[in-house]
C-alpha positions as CSV (number, residue, x, y, z in Angstrom):
1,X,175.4,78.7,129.4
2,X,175.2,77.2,126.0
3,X,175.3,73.7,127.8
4,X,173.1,74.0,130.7
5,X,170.2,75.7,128.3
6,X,170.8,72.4,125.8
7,X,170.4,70.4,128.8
8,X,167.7,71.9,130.2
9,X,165.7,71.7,126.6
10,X,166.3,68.0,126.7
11,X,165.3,67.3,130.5
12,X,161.9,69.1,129.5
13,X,161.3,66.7,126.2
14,X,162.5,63.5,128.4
15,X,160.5,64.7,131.4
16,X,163.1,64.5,133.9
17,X,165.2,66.9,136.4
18,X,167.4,68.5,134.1
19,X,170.6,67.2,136.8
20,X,169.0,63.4,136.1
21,X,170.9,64.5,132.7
22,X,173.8,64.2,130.7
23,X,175.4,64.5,127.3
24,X,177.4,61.3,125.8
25,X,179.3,60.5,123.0
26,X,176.4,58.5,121.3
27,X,173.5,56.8,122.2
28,X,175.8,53.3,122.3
29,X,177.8,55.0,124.5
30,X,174.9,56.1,126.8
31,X,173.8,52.3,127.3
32,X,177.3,51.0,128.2
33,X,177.4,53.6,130.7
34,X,174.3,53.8,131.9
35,X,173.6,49.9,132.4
36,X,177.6,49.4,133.5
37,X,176.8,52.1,136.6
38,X,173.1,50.6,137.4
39,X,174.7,47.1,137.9
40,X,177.6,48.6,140.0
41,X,175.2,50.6,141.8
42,X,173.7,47.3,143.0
43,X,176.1,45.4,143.5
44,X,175.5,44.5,146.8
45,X,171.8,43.3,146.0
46,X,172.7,41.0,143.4
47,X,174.4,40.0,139.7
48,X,171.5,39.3,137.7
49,X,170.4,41.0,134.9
50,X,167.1,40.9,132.7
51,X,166.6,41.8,129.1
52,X,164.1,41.1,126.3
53,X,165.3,39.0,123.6
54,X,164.7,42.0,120.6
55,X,166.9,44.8,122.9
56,X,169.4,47.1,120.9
57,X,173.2,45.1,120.3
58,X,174.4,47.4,122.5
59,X,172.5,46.4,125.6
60,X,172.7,42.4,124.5
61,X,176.3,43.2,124.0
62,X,176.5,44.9,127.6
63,X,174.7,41.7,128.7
64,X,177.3,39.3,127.2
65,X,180.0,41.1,128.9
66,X,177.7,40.9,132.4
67,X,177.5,37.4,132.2
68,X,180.9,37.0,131.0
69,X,182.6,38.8,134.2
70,X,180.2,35.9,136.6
71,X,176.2,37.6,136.3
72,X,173.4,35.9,135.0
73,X,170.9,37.0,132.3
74,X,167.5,36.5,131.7
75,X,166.3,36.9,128.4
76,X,162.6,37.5,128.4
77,X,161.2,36.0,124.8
78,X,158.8,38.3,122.6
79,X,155.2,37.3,120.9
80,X,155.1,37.2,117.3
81,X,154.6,40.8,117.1
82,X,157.8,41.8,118.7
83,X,155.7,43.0,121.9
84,X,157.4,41.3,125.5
85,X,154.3,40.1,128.2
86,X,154.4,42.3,131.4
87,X,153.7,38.8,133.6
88,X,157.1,37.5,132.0
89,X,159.2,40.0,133.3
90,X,157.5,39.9,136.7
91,X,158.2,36.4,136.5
92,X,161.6,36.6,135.8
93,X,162.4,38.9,138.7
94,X,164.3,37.5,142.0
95,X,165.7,38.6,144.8
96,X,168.9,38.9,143.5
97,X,168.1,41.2,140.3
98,X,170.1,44.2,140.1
99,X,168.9,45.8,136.9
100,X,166.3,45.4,134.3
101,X,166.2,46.7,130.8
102,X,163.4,47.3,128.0
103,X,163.3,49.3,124.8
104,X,160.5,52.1,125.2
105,X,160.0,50.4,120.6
106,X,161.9,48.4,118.5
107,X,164.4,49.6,116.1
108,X,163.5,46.7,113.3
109,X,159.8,46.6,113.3
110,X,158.0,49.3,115.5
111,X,156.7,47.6,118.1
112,X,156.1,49.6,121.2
113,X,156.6,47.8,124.6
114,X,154.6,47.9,127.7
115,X,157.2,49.9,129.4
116,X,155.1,51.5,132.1
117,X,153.4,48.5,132.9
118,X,157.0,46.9,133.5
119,X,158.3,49.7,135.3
120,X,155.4,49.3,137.6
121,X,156.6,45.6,138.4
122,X,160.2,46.4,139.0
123,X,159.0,49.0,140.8
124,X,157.0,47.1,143.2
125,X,160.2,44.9,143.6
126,X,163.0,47.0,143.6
127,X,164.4,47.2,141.0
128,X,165.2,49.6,138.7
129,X,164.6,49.6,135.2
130,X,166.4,51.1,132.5
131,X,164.8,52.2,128.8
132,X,166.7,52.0,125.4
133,X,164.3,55.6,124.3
134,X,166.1,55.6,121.1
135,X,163.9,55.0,118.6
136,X,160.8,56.9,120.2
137,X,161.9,59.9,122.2
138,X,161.3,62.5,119.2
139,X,157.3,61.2,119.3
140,X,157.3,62.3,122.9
141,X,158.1,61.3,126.5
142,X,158.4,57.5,127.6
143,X,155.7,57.0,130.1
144,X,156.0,55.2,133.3
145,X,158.3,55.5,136.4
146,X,161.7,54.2,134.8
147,X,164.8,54.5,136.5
148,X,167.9,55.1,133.7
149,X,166.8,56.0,130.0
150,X,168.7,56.2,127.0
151,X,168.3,57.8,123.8
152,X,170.6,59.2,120.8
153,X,170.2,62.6,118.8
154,X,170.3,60.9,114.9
155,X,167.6,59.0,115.7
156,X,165.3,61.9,116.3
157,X,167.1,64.2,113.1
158,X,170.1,65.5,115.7
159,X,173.7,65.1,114.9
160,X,175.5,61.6,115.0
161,X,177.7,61.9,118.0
162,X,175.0,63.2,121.1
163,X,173.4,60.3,122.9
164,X,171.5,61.1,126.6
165,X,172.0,59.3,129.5
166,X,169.1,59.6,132.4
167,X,169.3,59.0,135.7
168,X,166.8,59.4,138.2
169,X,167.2,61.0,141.6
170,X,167.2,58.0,144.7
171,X,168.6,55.7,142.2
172,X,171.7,53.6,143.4
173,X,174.7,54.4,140.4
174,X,178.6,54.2,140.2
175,X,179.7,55.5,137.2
176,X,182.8,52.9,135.9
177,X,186.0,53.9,134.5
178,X,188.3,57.3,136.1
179,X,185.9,59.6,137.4
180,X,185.7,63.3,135.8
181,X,184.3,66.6,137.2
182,X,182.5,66.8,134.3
183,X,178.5,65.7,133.8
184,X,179.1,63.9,137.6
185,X,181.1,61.7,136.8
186,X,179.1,60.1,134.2
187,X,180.2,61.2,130.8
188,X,184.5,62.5,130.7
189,X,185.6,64.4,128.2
190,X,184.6,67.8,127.0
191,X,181.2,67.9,125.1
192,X,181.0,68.4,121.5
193,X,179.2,71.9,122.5
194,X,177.9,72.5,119.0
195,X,176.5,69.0,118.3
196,X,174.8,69.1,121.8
197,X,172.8,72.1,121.5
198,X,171.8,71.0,117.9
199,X,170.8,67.9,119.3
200,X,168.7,70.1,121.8
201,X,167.4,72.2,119.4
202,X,166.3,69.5,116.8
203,X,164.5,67.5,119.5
204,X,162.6,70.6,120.5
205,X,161.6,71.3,117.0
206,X,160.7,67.9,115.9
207,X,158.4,67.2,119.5
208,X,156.5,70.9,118.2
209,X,155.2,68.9,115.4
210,X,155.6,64.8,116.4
211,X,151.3,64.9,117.3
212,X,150.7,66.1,113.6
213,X,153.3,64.4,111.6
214,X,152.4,61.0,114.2
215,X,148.7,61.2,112.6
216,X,150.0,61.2,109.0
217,X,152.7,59.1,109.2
218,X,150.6,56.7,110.7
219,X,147.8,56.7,107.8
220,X,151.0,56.6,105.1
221,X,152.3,53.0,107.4
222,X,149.2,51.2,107.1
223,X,149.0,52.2,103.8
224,X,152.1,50.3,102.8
225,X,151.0,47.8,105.3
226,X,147.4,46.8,103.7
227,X,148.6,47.1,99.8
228,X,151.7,45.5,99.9
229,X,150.5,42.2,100.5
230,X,147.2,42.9,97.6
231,X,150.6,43.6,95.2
232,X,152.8,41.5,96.1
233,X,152.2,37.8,96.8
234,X,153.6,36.0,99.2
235,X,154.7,38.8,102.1
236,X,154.7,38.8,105.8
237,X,153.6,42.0,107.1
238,X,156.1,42.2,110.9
239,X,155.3,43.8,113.8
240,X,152.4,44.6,115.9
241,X,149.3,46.2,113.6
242,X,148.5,48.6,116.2
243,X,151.1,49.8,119.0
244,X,153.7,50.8,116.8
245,X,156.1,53.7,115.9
246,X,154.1,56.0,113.5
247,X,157.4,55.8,110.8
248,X,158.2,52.0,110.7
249,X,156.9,49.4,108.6
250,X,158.4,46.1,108.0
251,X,157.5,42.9,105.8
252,X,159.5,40.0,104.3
253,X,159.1,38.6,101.0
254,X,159.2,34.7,100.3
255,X,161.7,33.8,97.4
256,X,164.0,36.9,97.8
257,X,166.8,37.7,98.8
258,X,166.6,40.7,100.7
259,X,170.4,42.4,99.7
260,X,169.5,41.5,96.5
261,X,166.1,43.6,96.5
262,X,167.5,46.3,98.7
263,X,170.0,46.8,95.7
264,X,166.9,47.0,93.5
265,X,165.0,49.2,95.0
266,X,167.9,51.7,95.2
267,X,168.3,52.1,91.4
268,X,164.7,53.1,91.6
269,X,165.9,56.0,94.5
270,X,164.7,53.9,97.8
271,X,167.1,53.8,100.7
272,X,165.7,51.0,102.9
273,X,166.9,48.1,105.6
274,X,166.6,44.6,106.0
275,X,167.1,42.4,108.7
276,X,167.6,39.4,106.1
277,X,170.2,37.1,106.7
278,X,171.2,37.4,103.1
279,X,173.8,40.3,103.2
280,X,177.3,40.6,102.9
281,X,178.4,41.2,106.1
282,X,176.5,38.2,108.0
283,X,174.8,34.7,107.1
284,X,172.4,35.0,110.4
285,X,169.3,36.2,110.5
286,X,168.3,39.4,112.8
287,X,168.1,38.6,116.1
288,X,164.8,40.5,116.4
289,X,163.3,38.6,113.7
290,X,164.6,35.3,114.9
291,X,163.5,36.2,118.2
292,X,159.6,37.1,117.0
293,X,159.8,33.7,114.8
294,X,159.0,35.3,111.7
295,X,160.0,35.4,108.1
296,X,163.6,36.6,107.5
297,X,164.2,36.3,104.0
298,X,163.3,39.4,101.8
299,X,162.5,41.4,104.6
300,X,162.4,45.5,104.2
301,X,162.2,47.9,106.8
302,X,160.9,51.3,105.6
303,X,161.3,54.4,107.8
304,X,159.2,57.5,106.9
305,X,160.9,60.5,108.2
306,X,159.1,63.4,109.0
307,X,158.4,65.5,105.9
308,X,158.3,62.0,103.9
309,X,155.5,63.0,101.1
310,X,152.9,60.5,100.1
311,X,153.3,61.3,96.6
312,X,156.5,58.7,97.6
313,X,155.0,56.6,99.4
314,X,152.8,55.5,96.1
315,X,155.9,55.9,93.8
316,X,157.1,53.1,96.3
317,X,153.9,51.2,95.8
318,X,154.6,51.3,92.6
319,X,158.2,50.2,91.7
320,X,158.1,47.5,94.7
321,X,156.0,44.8,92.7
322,X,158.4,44.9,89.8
323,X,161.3,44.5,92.1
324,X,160.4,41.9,93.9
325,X,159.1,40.0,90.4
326,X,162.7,40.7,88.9
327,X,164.9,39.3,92.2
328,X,162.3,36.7,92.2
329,X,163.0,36.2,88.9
330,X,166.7,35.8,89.5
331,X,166.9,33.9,91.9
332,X,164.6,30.8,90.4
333,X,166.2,28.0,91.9
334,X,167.2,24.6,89.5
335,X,165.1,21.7,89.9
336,X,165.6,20.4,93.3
337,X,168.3,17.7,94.2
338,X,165.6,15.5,95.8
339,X,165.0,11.9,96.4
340,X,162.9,9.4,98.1
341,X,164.1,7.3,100.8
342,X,161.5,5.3,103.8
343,X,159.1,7.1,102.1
344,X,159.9,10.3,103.1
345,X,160.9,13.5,100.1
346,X,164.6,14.5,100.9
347,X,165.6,17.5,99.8
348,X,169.5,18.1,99.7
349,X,170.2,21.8,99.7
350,X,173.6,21.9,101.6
351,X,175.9,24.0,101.0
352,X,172.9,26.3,99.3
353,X,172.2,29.6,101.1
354,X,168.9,32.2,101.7
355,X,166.3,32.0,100.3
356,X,167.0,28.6,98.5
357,X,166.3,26.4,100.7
358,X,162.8,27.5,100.9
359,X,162.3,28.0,97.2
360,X,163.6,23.8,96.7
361,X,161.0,23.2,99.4
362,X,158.1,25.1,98.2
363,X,158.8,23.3,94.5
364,X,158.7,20.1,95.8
365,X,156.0,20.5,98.2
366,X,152.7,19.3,96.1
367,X,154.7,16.2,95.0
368,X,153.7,14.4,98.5
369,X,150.6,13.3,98.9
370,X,148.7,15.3,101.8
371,X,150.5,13.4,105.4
372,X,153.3,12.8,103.8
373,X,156.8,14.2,104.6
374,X,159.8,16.2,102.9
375,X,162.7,16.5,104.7
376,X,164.7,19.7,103.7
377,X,169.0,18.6,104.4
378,X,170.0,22.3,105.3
379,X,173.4,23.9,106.5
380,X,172.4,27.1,106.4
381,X,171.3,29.3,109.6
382,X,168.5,31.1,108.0
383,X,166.4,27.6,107.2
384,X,166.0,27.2,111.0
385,X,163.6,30.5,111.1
386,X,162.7,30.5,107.8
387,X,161.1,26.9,107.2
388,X,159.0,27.3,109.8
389,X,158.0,30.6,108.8
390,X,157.3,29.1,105.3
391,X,154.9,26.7,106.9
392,X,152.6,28.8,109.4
393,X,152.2,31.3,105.9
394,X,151.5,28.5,103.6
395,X,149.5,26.1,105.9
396,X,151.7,23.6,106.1
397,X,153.0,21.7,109.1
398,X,156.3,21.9,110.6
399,X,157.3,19.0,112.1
400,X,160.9,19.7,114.1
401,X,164.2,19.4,113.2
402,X,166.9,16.7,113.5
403,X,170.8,16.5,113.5
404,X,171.7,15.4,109.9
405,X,175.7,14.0,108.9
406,X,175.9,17.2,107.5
407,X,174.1,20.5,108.4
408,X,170.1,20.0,109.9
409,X,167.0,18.2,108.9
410,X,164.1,20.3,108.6
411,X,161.2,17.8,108.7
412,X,157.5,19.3,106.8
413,X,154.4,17.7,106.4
414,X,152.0,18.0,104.2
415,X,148.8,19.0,105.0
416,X,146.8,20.3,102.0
């Protein structure tokens, strides 16, 4: 009883039959199963798959194993803001698409996608689509006529452990793996019973008051969004100004690096992200910020949760100029190792990682006259987003890049 109320609660905040429903392990979990039965389901139609370039790892992981086991992906590219086109997933259908996925808003920066507008084109050709609903099913439903959704209960305030796993009535799905009588077939295993219904009951709770807490959450974003860069010189503001998540704003910060100034800001009391490439456990940059061709270094991702008071948000306001001074401060790079050859400024920072690179170039920079050249010698992964990110902020031209003996060369001109 416990179970079909907690289910029934859920189907009403997704908007969906409450048998379209069931209870998974985690909202990871949910993906996996929900993408690996879609493509079974239509088999017969066809092995390709299409995804946007800034989906969740799990469903770009899902994909790699696709196209590992003989499918084909498509990888639809994002704007600068994050935000897919609706045209380039109707262009990327064919006749042989079996599934097609898209986040309803992206976990890094905010951005909401056009989801109904996709929907409406796989629709009209067949195919069904399936939404990632993590990060925006406590704000409310995800509009459009989508086939599978997705979602997980932390995201919303539930317990870790509860993801949801939708499928629509009509649409063609083999669950994988040993069937159980349980959740048809699509989640095995007993239920964490008491997680579930908390996840139920938190969803219900937080939905009561997502209009209100939306409209000052909202005014508290754009807050951080239109001072930090009047304190803080040098930022990229990320993500799209307007259709965005009411609790997510993200900017990167020339010169830092980012593990360096998430460690600062947490003496001060701030928990916040980064999808730098300059942290411990990887030397790539985020895929979604590689993907939207934007700043990487020093970048911060600050999620409001509900309840989050503004007295906070200015305390924030506050203690991020000085942070950001000190790391900067830190991190001052020596004088560059760089020499003149053909005419052209080379700048040797191999073996030198994030943010570096861009600090040598940015020193060096107003020693060329205006046309002329620096070539910045990099073996690190971050200078092929970062560079050019350097240049569109600081008006500069990026020429290309160019296989070097070692590492790349990042080729900038000068143009002012």
């Amino acid at each position: 009883m416990l179970l079909d109320a907690a289910r029934e609660a859920a189907a009403e905040a997704v908007g969906c039959r409450a048998d379209e429903l069931v209870f998974t392990s985690s909202g990871t979990r949910a993906v996996h199963s929900g993408l690996a039965g879609a493509l079974a389901g239509r088999r017969r139609v066809g092995r390709h798959l299409i995804v946007s370039a800034v989906e969740h790892s799990s469903v770009l992981h899902s994909a790699e194993v696709f196209e590992a086991e003989g499918g084909t992906v498509t990888r639809v590219p994002v704007a600068r803001s994050g935000a897919v086109s609706v045209r380039a997933y109707e262009e990327a259908l064919r006749a042989d698409t079996a599934v097609a996925c898209l986040q309803s808003a992206n976990h890094e920066v905010g951005t909401e996608q056009p989801v109904a507008q996709v929907a409406e084109v796989c629709r009209a050709a067949g195919v069904p689509l399936l939404v990632d609903a993590a990060q925006s099913l406590g704000w409310g439903p995800v509009a459009g006529d989508w086939s599978v959704l997705t979602a997980s209960a932390h995201k919303w305030g539930g317990p870790s452990g509860v993801g949801l796993l939708v499928v629509r009535k009509g649409v063609r799905f083999s669950a994988q793996g040993p069937a159980d009588e349980r959740e048809s077939g699509r989640a095995p295993g007993f239920e964490n019973l008491p997680a579930v219904v908390a996840a139920a009951a938190s969803l219900r709770a937080v939905r009561a008051e997502a209009a209100q807490e939306a409209v000052r959450l909202r005014e508290l974003t754009e807050r951080i969004r239109s001072r930090v860069p009047e304190l803080v010189p040098d930022v990229e503001i990320v993500g799209d100004p307007e259709r965005r998540l009411p609790g997510i704003v993200t900017f990167s910060c020339l010169y830092v690096d980012g593990e360096t100034l998430l460690h600062e800001l947490d003496r001060e009391g701030f928990s916040v992200s980064s999808g730098s490439s300059c942290t411990s456990s990887t030397l790539t940059p985020s895929h979604v910020l590689r993907a939207m061709g934007v700043l990487s270094e020093g970048n911060v991702r600050v999620s409001l949760p509900m309840g989050t008071a503004e007295e906070e948000v200015e305390r924030f306001l506050a203690v991020l100029p000085g942070a950001v001074r000190g790391v900067r401060e830190k991190l001052g790079a020596p004088a560059p190792s760089a020499v003149v050859q053909d005419d052209e400024l080379v700048v040797d920072a191999l073996g030198k990682r994030c943010p570096i690179p861009v600090i040598e170039l940015a020193k060096v920079i107003g020693d060329v006259p205006v046309g002329g050249t620096v070539r910045v010698l990099s073996d690190d992964e971050a200078a092929r987003l970062d560079i050019p990110a350097w240049c569109e902020m600081r008006g500069q031209e990026y020429v290309g890049e160019e296989p070097a003996d070692r590492g790349t060369a990042y080729l900038v001109r000068r143009t002012g």
